[in-house]
C-alpha positions in Angstrom: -41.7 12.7 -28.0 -39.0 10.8 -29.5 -39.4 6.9 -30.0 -35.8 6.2 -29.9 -32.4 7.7 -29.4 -29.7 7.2 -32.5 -26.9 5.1 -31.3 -24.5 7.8 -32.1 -26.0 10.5 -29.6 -26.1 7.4 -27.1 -22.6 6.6 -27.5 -21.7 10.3 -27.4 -23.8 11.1 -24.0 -22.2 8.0 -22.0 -18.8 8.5 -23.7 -19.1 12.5 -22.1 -20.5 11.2 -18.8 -17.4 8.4 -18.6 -14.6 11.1 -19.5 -16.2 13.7 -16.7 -16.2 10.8 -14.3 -12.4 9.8 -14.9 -11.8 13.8 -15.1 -13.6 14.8 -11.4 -11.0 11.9 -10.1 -7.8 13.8 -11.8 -9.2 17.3 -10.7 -10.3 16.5 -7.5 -6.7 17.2 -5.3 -5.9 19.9 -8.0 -9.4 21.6 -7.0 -9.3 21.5 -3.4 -6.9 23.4 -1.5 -7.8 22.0 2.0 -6.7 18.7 1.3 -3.7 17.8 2.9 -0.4 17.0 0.8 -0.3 13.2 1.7 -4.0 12.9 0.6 -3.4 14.5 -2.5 -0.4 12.5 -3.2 -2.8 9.3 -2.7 -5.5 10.7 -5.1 -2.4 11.3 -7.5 -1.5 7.4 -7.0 -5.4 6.1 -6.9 -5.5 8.1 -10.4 -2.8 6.6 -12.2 -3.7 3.4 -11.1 -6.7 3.8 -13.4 -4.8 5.2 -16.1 -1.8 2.7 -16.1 -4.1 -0.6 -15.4 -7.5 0.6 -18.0 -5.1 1.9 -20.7 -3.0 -1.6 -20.3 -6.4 -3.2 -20.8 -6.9 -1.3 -23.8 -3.9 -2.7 -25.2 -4.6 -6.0 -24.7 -8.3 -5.4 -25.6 -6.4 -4.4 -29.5 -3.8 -7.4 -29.3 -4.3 -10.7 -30.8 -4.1 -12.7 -27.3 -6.7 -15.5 -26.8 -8.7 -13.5 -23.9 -8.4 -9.7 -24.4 -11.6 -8.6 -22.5 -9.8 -7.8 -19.0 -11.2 -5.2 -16.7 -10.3 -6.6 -13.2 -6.8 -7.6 -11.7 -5.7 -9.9 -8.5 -2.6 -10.0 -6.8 -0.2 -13.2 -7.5 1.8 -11.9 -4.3 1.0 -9.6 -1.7 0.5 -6.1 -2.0 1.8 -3.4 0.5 0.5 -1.0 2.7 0.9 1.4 0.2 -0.6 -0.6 -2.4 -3.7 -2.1 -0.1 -4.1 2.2 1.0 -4.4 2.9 -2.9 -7.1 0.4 -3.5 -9.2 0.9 -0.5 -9.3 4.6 -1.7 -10.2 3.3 -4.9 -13.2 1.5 -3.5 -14.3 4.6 -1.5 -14.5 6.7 -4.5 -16.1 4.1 -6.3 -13.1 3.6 -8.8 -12.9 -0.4 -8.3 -15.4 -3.0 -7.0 -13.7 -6.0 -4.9 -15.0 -9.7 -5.0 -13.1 -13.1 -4.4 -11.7 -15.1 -6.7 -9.5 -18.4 -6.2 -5.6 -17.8 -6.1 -3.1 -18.7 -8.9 -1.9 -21.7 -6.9 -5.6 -22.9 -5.9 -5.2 -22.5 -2.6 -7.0 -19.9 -1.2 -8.8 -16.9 -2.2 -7.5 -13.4 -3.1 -9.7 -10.2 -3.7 -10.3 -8.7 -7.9 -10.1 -5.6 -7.6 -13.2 -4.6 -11.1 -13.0 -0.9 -12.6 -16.5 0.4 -12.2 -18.2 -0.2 -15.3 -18.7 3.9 -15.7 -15.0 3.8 -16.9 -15.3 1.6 -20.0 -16.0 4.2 -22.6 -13.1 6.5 -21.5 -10.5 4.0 -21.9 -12.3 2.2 -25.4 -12.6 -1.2 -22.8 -15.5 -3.8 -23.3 -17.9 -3.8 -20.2 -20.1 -6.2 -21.5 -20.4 -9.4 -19.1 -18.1 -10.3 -17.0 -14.4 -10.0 -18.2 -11.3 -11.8 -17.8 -9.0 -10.4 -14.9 -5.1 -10.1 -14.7 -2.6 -11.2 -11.8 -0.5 -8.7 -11.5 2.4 -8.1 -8.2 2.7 -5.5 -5.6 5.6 -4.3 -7.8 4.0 -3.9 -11.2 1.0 -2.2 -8.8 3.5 0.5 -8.0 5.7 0.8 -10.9 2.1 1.9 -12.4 1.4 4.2 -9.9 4.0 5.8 -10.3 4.7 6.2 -14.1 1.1 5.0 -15.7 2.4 6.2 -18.9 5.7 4.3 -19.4 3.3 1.1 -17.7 1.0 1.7 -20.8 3.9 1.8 -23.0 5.3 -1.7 -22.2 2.0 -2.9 -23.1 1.9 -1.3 -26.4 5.3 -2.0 -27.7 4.4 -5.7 -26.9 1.1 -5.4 -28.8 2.9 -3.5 -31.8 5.5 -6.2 -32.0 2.8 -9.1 -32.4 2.9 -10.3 -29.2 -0.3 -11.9 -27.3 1.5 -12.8 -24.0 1.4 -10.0 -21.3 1.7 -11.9 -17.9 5.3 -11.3 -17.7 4.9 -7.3 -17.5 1.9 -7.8 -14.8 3.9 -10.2 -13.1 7.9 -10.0 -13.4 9.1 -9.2 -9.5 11.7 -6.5 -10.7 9.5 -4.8 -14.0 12.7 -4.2 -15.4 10.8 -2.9 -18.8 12.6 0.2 -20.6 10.9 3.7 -20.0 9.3 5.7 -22.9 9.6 9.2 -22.9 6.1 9.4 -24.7 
């Protein structure tokens, strides 16, 4: 009987168990053929959501701004049916967990949307503690949902370039960021 477990084979079991986790959600509509088109469509959206929003916290989590350990995000504006559809999914599946946090004005309360923790080591994000969270608008919400990768990309360009200031991409009303092919 062992008296410990290297760090390395730790890392390596709950890396595999995060990455399966994240894959089951991809897979899931691709797997089953009984599922009608608009639910797949939804699981498509719920999906890259999580890409879009984990891999912009990865970003951030490599940038030089003053809080880079962000794993949650609240609404500045309200989010549409769509968008509130999405999440609720998301909380089903076990993909987000919601609490209440103060608004951006301080006057009222709006819900954080967390990634489940089980996502950290698939995107490289710091779970430990609590983390810093992100206001981000319906529109940002759906520009990733429908093009996590050019979402991601924004993010990166602005880390490359040595910039620590990401609101504006979480936040602008019309996201009118160029689209990377990558």
């Amino acid at each position: 009987r062992p008296d410990h477990i290297t760090p390395g084979v730790q890392n390596s079991v709950v890396r595999t168990f995060s990455d399966e986790y994240m894959n089951e959600l991809r897979d899931h509509a691709d797997r089953e053929e009984d599922i009608p088109r608009p639910d797949k469509e939804r699981l498509e959206k719920l999906t890259n959501l999580v890409e879009a929003m984990a891999g912009a916290f990865g970003q951030i989590l490599l940038s030089h701004a003053s809080e880079r350990r962000i794993f949650s995000f609240a609404f500045s504006d309200t989010p549409s049916k769509e968008v509130r559809d999405i999440l609720r999914l998301g909380e089903q599946k076990g993909v987000f967990h919601v609490a209440m946090i103060g608004n951006k004005e301080g006057t009222g309360r709006v819900r954080l949307y967390i990634l489940n923790r089980i996502l950290a080591p698939a995107f490289h994000l710091d779970a430990t503690g609590f983390a810093g969270y992100q206001f981000v608008t319906n529109s940002a919400v759906v520009s990733a949902m429908a093009n996590p990768e050019s979402f991601k990309a924004s993010i990166r360009r602005r880390r490359l370039s040595g910039e620590d200031q990401f609101d504006d991409i979480f936040e602008d009303e019309q996201l009118s960021l160029p689209f990377d092919q990558e």
